[in-house]
C-alpha positions in Angstrom: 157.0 111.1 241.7 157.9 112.4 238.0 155.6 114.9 236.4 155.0 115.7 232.5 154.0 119.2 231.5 150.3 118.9 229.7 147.8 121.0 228.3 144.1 120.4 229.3 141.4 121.0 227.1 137.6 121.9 228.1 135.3 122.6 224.8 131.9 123.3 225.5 129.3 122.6 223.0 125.1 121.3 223.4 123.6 118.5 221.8 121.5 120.2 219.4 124.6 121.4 217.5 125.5 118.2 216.2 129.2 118.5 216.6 130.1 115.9 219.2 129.9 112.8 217.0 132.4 114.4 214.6 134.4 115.8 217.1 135.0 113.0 218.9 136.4 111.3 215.3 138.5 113.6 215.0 140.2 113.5 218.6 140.3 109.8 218.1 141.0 108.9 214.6 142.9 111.9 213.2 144.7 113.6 216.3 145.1 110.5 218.0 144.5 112.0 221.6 145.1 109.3 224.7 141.5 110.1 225.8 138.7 112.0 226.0 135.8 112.4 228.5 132.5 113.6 227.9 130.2 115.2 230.2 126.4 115.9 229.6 125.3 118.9 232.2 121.7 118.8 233.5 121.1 122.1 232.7 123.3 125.1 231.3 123.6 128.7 229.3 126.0 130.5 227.2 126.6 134.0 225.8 123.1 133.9 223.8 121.6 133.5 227.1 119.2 130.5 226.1 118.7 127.6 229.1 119.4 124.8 228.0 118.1 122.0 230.3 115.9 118.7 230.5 112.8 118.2 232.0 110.6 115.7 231.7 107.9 117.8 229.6 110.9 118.2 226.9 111.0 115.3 223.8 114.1 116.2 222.6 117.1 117.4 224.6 119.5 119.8 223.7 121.4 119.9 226.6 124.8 121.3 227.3 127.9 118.9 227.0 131.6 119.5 228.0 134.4 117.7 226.1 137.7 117.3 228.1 141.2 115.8 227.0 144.7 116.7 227.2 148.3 116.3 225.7 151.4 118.1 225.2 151.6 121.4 224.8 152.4 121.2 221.3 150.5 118.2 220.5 147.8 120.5 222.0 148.4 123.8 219.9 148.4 121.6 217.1 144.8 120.1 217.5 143.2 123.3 218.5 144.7 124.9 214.9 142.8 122.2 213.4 139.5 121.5 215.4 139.0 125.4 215.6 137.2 125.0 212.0 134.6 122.8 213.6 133.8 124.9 217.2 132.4 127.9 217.4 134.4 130.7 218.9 134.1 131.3 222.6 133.4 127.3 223.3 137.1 126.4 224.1 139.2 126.7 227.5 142.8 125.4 227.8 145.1 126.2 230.8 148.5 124.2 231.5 148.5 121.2 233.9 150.8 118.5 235.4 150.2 114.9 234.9 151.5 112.6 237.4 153.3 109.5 236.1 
């Protein structure tokens, strides 16, 4: 079985930010990422604290989503130098991986 080196990349943003749209341009259009996967949680918090969840009293959701992709390292280091203008600080995990190919 051969192996490649990667970086993975977990961002964590909510809805009500209005990020993910743009975001998800940039991955695709501009960093040309292989893909990326999007995850809406039911429910969620972060360092202010605030819950962020749905229930069916709420109108408008604002819950918590979690943007995953990964690359090579470099490729990597590179996008995060550039998407780190559009996420807030705190909101981004990476940790070296191995991709089966």
């Amino acid at each position: 079985m051969n192996t490649l080196d990667v970086m993975f990349v977990r961002i964590y943003l909510t809805e009500g930010e209005g990020i993910l749209q743009n975001l998800l341009e940039c991955l695709h259009d501009e960093e040309k990422v292989h893909g990326v996967t999007v995850f809406r949680g039911i429910s969620g918090f972060g360092k202010s604290g605030k819950m962020h969840s749905s229930s069916l009293l709420d109108l408008s959701l604002d819950l918590p989503l979690v943007v995953e992709f990964f690359d090579t390292p470099q490729k990597v280091d590179d996008i995060l130098g550039h998407i780190s203008r559009k996420i807030p600080p705190g909101h981004v995990v990476s940790w070296p991986a191995t991709l089966m190919v």
